[in-house]
N, C-alpha and C positions, 0 to 999 in steps of 0.2 A: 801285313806279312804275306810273302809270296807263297803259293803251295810248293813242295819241293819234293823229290824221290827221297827217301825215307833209305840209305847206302844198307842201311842192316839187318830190314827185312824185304828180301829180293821179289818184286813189283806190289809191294803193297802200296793203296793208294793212300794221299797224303791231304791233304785238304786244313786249314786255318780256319777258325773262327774267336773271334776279342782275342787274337795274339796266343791262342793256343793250341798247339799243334797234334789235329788229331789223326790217327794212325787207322785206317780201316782192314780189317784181319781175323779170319776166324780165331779162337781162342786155340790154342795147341790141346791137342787130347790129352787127358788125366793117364795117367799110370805109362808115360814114354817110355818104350823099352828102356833106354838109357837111364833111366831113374828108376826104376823097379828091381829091386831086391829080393832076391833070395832068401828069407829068414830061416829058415830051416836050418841050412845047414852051419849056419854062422851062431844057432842056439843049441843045437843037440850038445856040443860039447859041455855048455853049462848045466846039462843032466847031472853029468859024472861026479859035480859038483855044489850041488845043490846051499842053498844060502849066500855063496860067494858071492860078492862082486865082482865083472867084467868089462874092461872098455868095447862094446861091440863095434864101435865106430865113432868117427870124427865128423864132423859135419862144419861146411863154414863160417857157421852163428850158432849161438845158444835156441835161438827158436825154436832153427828146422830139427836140433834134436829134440828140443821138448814139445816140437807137434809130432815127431819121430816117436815121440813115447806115449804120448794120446793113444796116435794110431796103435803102437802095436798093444799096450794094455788090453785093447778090446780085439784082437786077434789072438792074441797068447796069454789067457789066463792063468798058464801054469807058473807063468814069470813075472817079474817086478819089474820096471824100468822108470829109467832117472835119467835127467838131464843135469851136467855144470856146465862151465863155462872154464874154456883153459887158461885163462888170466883176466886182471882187473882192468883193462885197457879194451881201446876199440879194436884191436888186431884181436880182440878173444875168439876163439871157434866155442865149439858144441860139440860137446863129449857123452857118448849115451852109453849108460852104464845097463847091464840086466845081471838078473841071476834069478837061479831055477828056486821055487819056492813051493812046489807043488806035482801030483801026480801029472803025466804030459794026459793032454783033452787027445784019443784016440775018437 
């Protein structure tokens, strides 16, 4: 296998070995602006209504909402969250549900 430029991450270097094509690249930093959320203000409203369910958000897989719900469980004690899945097929996304069940942690 020949090494080749890698078109889709712009001069990372590109190198083969037994036919598998390794990409050399620092790992992208945790918490990219672009992926970092504001929780706050997208939970305050589920105060007003304490127990309720809410969809807070869609995500493209059932995963990233149920690592979405890991994460926040241990950031917002005062709340419950839950992940489904928006249908039984591979086109499903990830639907993260919360609701307020508790005094907010001041």
């Amino acid at each position: 296998m020949t090494p080749r430029k890698n078109t889709a991450v712009a001069e990372a270097p590109v190198s083969a070995v037994d036919d598998i094509e390794i990409i050399w690249e620092e790992p992208t930093p945790r918490g990219r602006p672009s992926k970092m959320v504001d929780w706050e203000p997208i939970l305050a409203p589920l105060v007003d209504h304490p127990k309720r369910w809410a969809v807070v958000r869609t995500l493209p897989t059932v995963a990233q909402a149920s690592s979405a719900a890991v994460t926040l469980r241990k950031k917002h004690e005062s709340f419950e969250f839950a992940a489904r899945s928006t249908a039984d097929d591979e086109s499903a996304k990830g639907r993260l549900f919360a609701r307020f069940v508790g005094e907010p942690s001041n």
